[in-house]
C-alpha positions, -999 to +999 in steps of 0.1 A: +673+526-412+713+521-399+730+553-398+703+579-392+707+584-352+676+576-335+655+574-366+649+536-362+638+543-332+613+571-341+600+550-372+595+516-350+576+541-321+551+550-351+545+521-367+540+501-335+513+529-324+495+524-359+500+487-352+483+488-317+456+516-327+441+488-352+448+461-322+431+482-295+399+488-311+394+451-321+404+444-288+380+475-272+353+456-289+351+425-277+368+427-251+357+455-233+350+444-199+387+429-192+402+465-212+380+481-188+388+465-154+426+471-165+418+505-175+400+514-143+427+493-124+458+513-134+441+547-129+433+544-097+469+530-084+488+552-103+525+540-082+516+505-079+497+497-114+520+470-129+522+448-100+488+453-083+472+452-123+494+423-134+464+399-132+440+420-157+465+428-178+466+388-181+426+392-183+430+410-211+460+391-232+435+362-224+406+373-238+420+388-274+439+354-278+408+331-267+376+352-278+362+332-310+353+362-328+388+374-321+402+342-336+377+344-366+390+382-375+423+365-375+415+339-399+392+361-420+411+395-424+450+380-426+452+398-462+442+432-450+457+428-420+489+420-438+485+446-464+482+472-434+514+457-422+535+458-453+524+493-456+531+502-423+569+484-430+568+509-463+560+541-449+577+537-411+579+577-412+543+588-425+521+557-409+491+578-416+501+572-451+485+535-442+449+550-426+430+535-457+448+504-452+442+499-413+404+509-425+398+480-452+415+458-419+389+474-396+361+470-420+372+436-424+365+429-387+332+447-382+317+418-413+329+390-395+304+374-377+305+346-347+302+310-356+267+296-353 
């Protein structure tokens, strides 16, 4: 990646949006409520969002670090997650080369089920 101008750049940008697609959807899912509050926060203080939305932003780092059913898709899907990483880290310029990957990751997390 040295030597090609702002291609490091542009490859990082893409595979951190494929990274935080998969994140956000697990993170949409159960933890909707605090992703909505933050959502609704920053829309409506457009000038003023990242101080006066601090606090739900916290809400929300909170909740995906601390939800049981988060920490069990952790555990559970660790090889597809880190197959979708490696992939991503293999095609930094064509992420949607890694859509089947971030699928078997996403299929992983819709089986797992909350402790009884």
């Amino acid at each position: 990646l040295q030597g090609r101008g702002g291609g490091a750049q542009t490859c990082w940008r893409i595979f951190r949006a494929a990274y935080m697609q998969a994140a956000l959807e697990v993170t949409a899912r159960y933890c909707r409520k605090e992703m909505e509050a933050y959502g609704e926060c920053v829309a409506s203080k457009p000038s003023s969002w990242q101080e006066d939305c601090h606090q739900l932003k916290v809400g929300v780092a909170r909740c995906t670090s601390s939800h049981p059913i988060i920490q069990r898709i952790r555990q559970e899907c660790a090889g597809p997650f880190a197959a979708f990483e490696d992939c991503l880290r293999q095609n930094q310029t064509t992420a949607e080369n890694c859509a089947e990957h971030m699928g078997h990751f996403l299929q992983c997390a819709e089986k797992v089920k909350p402790a009884q």
